[in-house]
C-alpha positions in Angstrom: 115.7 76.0 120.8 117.8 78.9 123.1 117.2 80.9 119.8 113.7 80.5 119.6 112.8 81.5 123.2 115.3 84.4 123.1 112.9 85.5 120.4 110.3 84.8 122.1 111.0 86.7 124.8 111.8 89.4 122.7 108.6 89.6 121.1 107.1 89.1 124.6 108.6 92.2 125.9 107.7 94.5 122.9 103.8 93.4 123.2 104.0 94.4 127.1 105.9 97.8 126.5 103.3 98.3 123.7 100.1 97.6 125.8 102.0 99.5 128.6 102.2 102.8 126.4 99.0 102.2 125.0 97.5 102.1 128.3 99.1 104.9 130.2 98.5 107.1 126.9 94.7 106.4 127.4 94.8 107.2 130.8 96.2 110.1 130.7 94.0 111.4 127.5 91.1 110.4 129.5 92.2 112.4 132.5 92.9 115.6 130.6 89.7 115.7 128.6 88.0 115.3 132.3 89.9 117.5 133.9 92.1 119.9 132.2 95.5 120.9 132.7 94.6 120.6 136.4 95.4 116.9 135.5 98.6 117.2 133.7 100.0 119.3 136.4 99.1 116.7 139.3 100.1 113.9 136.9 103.5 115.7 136.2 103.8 115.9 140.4 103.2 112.3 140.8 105.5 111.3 137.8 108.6 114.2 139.4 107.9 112.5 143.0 108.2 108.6 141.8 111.3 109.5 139.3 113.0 111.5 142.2 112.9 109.0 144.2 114.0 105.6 141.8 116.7 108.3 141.1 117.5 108.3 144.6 117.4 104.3 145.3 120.0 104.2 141.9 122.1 106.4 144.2 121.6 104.4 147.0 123.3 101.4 145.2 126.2 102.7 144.3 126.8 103.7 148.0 125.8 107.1 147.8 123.5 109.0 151.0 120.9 111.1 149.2 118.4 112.6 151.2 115.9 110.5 149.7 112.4 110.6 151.5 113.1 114.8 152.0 114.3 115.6 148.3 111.3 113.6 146.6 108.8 115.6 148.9 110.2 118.7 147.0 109.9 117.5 143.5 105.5 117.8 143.6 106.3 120.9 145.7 108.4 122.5 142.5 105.9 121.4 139.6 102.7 122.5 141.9 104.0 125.7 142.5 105.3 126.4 139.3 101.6 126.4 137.6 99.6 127.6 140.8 102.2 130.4 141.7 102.0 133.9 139.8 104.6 134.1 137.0 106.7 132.3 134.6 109.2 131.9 136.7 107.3 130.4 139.6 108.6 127.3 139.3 112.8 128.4 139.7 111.7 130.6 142.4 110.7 127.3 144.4 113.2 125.5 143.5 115.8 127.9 144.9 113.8 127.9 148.1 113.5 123.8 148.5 116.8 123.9 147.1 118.5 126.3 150.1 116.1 124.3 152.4 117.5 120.9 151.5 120.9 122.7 152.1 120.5 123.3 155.3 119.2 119.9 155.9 122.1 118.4 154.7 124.3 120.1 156.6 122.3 119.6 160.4 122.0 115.7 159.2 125.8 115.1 157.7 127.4 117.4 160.4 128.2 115.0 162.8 129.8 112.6 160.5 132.2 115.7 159.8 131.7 115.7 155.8 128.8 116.4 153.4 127.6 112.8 152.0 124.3 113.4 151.1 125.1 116.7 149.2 126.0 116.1 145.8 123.1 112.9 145.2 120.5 115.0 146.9 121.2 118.0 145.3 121.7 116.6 142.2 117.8 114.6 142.0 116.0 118.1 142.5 118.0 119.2 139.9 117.5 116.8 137.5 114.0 115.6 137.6 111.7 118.3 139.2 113.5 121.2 138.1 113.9 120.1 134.7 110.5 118.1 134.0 109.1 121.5 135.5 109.7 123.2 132.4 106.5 121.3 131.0 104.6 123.8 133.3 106.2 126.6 132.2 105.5 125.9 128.8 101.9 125.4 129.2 102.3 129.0 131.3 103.8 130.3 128.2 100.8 129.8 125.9 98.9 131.1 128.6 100.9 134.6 128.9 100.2 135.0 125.2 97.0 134.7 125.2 96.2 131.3 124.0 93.6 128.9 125.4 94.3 125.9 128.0 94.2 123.6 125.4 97.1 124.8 123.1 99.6 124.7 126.1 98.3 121.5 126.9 99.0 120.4 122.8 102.1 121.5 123.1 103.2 119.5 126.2 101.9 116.7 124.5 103.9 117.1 121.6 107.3 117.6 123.5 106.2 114.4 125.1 105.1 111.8 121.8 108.1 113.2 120.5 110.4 112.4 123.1 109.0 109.3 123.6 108.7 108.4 119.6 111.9 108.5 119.3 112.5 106.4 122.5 110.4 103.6 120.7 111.4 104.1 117.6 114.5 103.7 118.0 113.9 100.4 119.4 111.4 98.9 117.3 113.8 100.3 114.5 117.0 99.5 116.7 115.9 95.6 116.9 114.9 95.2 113.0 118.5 96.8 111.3 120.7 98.0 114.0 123.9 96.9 113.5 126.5 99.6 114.8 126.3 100.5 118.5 125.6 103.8 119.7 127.8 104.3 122.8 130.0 101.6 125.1 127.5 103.1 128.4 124.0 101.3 126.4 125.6 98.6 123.9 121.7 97.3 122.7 121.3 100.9 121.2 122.7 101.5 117.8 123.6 103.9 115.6 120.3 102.8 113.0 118.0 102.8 116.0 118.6 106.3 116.7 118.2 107.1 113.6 115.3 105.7 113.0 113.9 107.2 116.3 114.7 110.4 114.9 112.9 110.3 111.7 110.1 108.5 113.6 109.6 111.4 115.9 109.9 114.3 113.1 107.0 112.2 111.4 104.9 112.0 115.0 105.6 115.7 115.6 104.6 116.4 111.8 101.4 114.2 112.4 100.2 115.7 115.5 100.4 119.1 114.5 98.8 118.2 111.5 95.6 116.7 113.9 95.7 119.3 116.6 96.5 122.3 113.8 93.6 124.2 115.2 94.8 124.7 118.7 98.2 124.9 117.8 100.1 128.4 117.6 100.1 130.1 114.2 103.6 129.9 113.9 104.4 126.8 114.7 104.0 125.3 111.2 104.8 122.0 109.3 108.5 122.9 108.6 108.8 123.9 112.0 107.6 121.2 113.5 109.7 118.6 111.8 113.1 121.3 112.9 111.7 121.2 116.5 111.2 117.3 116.4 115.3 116.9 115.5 117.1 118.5 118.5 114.0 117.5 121.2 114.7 113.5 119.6 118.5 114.2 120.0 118.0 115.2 123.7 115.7 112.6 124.7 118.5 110.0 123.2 120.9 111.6 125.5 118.9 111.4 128.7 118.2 108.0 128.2 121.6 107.2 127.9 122.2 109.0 130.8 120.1 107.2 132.9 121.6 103.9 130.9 124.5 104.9 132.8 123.3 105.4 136.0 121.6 101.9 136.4 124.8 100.4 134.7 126.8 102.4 137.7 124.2 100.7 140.4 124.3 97.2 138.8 120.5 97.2 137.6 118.4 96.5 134.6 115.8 98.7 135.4 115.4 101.6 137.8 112.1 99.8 138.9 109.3 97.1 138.5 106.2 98.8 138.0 105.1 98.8 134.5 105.2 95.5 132.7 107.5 96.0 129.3 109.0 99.4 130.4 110.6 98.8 134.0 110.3 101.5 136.7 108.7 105.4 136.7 112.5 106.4 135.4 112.9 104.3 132.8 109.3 105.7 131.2 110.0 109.5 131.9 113.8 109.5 131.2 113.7 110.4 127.7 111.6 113.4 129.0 113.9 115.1 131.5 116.3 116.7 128.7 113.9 117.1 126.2 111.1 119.7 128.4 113.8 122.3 128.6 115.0 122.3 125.5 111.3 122.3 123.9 110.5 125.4 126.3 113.3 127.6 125.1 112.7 126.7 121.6 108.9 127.1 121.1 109.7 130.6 123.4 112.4 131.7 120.8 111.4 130.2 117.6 107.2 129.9 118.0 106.2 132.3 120.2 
């Protein structure tokens, strides 16, 4: 009986994370056809502001003092300017100013208690979600500064993204089916087959998207290179969710939030993402572009 509704529950779970994806993924398909990558920028904003700020809460549970309220307000600030601003390197160039700002923030709030407790969490949150999920931006700017149209830096965002995220459920769909050996001590229900799988499920999402969208994507980026690409953006997606695995199992939580049914909070859907942007940007700007 126990083993039937664990199974249940189990199956339960997977349906809501599926209809979850599903939705979101119509959503934000719908909003980009209407709108452009106008839309992806905001919806990058909105997505930087609510991570930064589950990121903060985490923080908050394990006792930490992040500036929480003034460090998410930066996170929009960082991905708006990083598409509206001149340049390709907008988007740094903010973040070193909120960055200083936040700085001197700490230091008028924490100097009275005599030490620096809000420096290292607060710090650390623009760091790791704006500054890093910012690199979307710059790689839409990239097909921009070589003279490509809107949407081919808006395919290739896309792609970073499925792929990331393919190998997210992959992995788990994969994971639940074989997986046998686990993966690391910091997530135990992740194993060694599920990443795997999530892997090979990504390379054949990446190969499958390029093989749709071929017409908009960059001449270079080819079949072969699309399933080299998918490999090390899978790996790094796998390491920032295990990175956030950790954080929640430091704060003594399941999920970093409540908000979508099946998934958990903003962080736990955009986690997989936070490694993987940077790493796509350098390698479509050395290896496509």
């Amino acid at each position: 009986m126990m083993l039937s509704s664990k199974i249940s529950q189990k199956t339960n779970a997977i349906q809501q994370r599926t209809l979850s994806f599903v939705i979101i993924w119509a959503v934000v398909g719908i909003m980009l056809f209407t709108f452009g990558i106008d839309a992806g920028v905001w919806l990058f904003a909105i997505l930087a502001l609510l991570t930064q700020l589950e990121l903060y809460q985490l923080f908050e549970k394990m006792e930490l003092k992040p500036l929480k309220y003034l460090g998410s307000i930066c996170g929009p600030i960082i991905i708006v300017g990083a598409y509206y601003l001149d340049g390709i390197d907008a988007g740094s160039n903010v973040f070193v100013l909120c960055f200083i700002l936040l700085v001197f923030a700490i230091i008028f709030k924490d100097l009275t208690a005599g030490r620096l407790r809000s420096f290292i969490p607060t710090l650390f949150g623009l760091l790791y979600v704006p500054y890093m999920l910012h690199f979307f931006i710059k790689t839409a700017k990239l097909a921009q500064m070589n003279g490509l149209a809107d949407s081919t830096g808006i395919f290739l965002c896309i792609w970073i993204v499925a792929v990331a995220k393919s190998t997210d459920v992959g992995g788990l769909l994969i994971g639940m089916k074989i997986g046998k050996t686990p993966l690391s001590p910091i997530s135990p229900k992740k194993t060694v087959e599920g990443a795997i799988g999530g892997l090979l499920v990504s390379m054949l999402v990446g190969l499958f998207l390029l093989v749709v969208f071929n017409s908009i994507a960059p001449e270079r980026f080819t079949w072969w290179r699309a399933l080299a690409i998918a490999m090390p953006i899978g790996i790094a997606a796998i390491a920032a969710d295990l990175i956030e695995s950790a954080l929640k199992r430091q704060a003594h939580v399941k999920d970093s939030g409540g908000s979508i049914p099946g998934i958990g909070g903003i962080f736990d859907l955009t986690d997989s993402l936070i490694l993987a942007a940077p790493l796509g940007y350098l390698i479509f700007t050395y290896c496509i572009f």
